[in-house]
C-alpha positions in Angstrom: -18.4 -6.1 14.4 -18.0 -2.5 15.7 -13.9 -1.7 16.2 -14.9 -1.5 20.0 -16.1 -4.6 20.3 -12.3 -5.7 18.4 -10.1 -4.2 21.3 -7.7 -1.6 20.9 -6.5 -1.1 18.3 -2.6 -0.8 18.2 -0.6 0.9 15.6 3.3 -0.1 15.2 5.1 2.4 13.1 3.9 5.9 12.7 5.3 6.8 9.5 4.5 7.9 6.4 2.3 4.5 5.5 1.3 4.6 9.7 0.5 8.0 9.7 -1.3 7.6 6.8 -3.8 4.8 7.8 -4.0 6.6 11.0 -5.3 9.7 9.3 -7.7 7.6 7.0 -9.5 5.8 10.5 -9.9 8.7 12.4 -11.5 10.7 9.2 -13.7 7.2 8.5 -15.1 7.5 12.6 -12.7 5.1 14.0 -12.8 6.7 17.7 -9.1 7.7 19.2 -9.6 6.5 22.3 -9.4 2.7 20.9 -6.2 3.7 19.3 -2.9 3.5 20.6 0.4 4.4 18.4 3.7 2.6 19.2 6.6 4.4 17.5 10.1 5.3 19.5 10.7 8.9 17.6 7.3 9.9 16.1 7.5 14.2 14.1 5.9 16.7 15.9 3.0 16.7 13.4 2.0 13.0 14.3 2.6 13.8 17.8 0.1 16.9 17.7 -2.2 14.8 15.6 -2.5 11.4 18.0 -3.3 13.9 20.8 -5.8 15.8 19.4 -7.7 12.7 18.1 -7.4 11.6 21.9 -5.2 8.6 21.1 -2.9 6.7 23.1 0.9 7.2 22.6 4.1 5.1 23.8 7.4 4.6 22.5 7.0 0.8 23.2 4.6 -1.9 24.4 3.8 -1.7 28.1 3.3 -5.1 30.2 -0.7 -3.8 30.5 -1.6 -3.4 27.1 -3.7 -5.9 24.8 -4.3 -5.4 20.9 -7.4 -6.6 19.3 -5.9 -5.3 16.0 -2.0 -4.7 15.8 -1.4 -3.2 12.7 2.6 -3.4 11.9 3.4 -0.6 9.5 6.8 -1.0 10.0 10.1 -1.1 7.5 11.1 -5.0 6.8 14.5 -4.4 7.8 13.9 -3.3 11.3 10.7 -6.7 12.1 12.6 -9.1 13.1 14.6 -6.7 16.2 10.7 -5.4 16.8 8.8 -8.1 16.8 9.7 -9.8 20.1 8.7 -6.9 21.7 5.6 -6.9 20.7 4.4 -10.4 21.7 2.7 -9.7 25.2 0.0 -7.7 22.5 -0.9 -10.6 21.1 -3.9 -12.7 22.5 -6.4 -15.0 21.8 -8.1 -12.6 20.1 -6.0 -10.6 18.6 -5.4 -10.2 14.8 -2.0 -9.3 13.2 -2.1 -7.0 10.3 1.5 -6.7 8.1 2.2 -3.8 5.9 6.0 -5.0 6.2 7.1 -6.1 2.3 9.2 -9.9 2.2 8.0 -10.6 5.2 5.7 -13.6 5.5 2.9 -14.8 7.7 5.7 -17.5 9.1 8.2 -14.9 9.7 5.7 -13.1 12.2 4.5 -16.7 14.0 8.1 -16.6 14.6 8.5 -14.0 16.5 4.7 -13.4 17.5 3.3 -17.4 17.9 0.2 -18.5 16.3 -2.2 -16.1 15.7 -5.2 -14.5 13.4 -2.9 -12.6 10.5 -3.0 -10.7 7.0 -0.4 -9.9 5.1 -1.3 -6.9 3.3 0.6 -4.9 0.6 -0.9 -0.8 0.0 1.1 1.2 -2.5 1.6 5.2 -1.4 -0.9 6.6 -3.1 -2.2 5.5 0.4 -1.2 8.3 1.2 -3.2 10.8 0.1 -6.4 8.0 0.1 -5.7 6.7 -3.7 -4.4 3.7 -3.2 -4.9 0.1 -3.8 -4.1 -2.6 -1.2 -3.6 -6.6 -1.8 -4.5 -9.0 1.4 -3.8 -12.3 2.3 -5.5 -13.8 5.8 -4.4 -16.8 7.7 -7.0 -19.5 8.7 -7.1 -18.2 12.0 -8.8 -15.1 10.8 -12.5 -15.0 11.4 -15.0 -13.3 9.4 -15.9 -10.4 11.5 -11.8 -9.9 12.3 -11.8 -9.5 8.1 -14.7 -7.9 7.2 -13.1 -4.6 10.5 -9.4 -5.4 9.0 -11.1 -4.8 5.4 -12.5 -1.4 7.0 -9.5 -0.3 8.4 -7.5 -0.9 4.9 -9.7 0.2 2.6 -9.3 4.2 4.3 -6.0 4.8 1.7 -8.4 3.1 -1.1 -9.9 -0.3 -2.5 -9.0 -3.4 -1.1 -8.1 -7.1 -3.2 -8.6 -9.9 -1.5 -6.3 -12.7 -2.5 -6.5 -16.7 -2.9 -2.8 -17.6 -1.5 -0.3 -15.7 -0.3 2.1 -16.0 -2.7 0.3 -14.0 -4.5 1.4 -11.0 -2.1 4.8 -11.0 -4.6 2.5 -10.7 -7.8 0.6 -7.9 -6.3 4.0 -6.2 -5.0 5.3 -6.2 -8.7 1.8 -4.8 -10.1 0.7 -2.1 -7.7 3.0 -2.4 -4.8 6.0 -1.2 -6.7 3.8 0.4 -9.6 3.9 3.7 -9.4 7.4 4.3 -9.6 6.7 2.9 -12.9 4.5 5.8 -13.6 6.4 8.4 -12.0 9.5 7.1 -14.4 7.3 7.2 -17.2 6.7 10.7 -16.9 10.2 11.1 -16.5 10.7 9.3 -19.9 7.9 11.6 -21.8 9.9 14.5 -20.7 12.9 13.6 -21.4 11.5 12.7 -25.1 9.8 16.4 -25.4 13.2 17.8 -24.2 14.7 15.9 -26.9 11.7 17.1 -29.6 12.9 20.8 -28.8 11.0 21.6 -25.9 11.8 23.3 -22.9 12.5 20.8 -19.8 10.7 22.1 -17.4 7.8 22.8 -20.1 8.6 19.3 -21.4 8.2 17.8 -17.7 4.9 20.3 -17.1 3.3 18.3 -19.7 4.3 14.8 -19.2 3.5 15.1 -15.5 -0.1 17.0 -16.1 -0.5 14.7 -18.8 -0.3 11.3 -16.9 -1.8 12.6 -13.4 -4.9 13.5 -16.2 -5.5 10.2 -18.0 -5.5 8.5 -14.4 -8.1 10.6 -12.9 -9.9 9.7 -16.2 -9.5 6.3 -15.8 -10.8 6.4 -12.2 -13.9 7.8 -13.4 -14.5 6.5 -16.1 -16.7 3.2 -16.5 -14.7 2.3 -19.7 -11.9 0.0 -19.9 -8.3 0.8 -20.5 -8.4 -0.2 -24.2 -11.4 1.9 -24.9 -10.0 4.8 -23.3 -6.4 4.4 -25.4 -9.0 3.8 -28.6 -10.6 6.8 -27.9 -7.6 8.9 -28.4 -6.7 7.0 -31.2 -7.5 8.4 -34.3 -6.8 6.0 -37.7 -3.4 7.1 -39.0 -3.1 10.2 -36.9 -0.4 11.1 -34.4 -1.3 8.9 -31.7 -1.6 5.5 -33.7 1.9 6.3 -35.0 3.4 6.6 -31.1 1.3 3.7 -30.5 2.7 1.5 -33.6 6.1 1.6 -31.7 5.0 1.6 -28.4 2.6 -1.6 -29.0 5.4 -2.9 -31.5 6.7 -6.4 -30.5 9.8 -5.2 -29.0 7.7 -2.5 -27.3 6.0 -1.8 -24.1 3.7 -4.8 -23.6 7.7 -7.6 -23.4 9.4 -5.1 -21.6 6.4 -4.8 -18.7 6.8 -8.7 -18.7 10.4 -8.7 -17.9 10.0 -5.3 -15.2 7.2 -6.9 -13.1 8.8 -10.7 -13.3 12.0 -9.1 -12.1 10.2 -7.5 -9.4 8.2 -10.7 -8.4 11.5 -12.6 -7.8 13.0 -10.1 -6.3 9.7 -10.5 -3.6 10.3 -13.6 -3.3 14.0 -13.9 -2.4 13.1 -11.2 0.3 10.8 -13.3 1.6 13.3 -15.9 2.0 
């Protein structure tokens, strides 16, 4: 099904996830004229880009607009005062499309009634296209209104499409929340060269280069994760000692356990 034939689409939110997707359809041909952007204070930047793309822009919902998409990209904290006033949107043919983290399909029937909905979690390497998104849809979700929703999701990188939605917490411990876990990482190689007797800022040159590297690798590369670490692994050389107390049974593989099963009920009890 073309986007046309879905309706307007209507983006809530245009932040840096919002502005984001929004960059990501117009580049993948969505046209601007089926788009309209809801946001109260939008920068300059996203101001200058909605009109040049010759999108629609208002600082709320107006009594004469219908979504066939209304994709909420908004914080979690500010849904339930935003909601409501986005109901009228929502027709018989609308579907509902939640970035919003914690907040569940029955959260938006709430405020929105019954409706076609996914719940979707991205991570922000959506925004620069690189990142990997989680989805959960709702019974009322046909397969054309997935297979555009898929289309529009899958412009900030792959898409995963998931069995319940509890799952949604799983995923927002793994990827949602995941690269912080990287980024601190890097943090912690530097902060280890530093204390080997390099420079910082050499120290945190390398770490950084070093870990934006192996991940492009591993995005090209065919080869699992374990045969990339094996291939730098060389019998009793430098790397198999790091690894030997990295791999150790008080090391990295227990500690990961307890980080993303902290961060999964920690979903969950913001999902209520």
């Amino acid at each position: 099904m073309s986007y046309s034939a879905m309706g307007q689409v209507v983006l809530v939110g245009a932040g840096n996830m919002g502005g984001a997707m929004l960059t990501g359809w117009l580049k993948s041909g969505v046209p601007g004229s089926s788009i309209t952007v809801i946001d109260p204070g939008p920068s300059e930047a996203m101001l200058k880009q909605i009109a040049d793309a010759g999108a629609c822009y208002t600082k709320e919902a107006t009594a004469d607009l219908r979504a066939g998409i209304l994709f909420l990209a908004l914080k979690p904290q500010v849904m339930g005062a935003v909601l409501p006033t986005l109901r009228s949107l929502v027709g018989p043919r609308t579907v509902v499309v939640s970035v919003a983290a914690g907040k569940t399909l029955a959260f938006m029937e709430q405020h929105l009634g019954a409706a076609a909905m996914v719940r979707a979690m991205p991570n922000t390497p959506a925004m620069i296209g690189r990142g990997i998104t989680g989805a959960f849809a709702n019974d009322a979700v046909s397969t054309e209104q997935r297979d555009t929703v898929h289309r529009l999701l899958k412009v900030s990188g792959p898409v995963e499409w998931l069995d319940n939605e509890d799952q949604i917490n799983s995923v927002t411990a793994v990827s949602g929340s995941g690269p912080a876990y990287v980024f601190y990482l890097v943090e912690c190689m530097a902060e280890a060269g530093r204390k080997a007797g390099l420079q910082a800022d050499l120290a945190m040159r390398l770490a950084r280069e070093t870990v934006a590297g192996a991940g492009e690798l591993l995005h090209q590369s065919p080869d699992a994760a374990a045969i990339l670490r094996q291939n730098v692994t060389s019998p009793g050389g430098t790397t198999a000692a790091a690894l030997s107390v990295l791999m150790a049974d008080g090391g990295m593989q227990p500690l990961f356990n307890k980080a993303i099963e902290a961060a999964r009920k920690r979903a969950e009890e913001l999902a209520g």
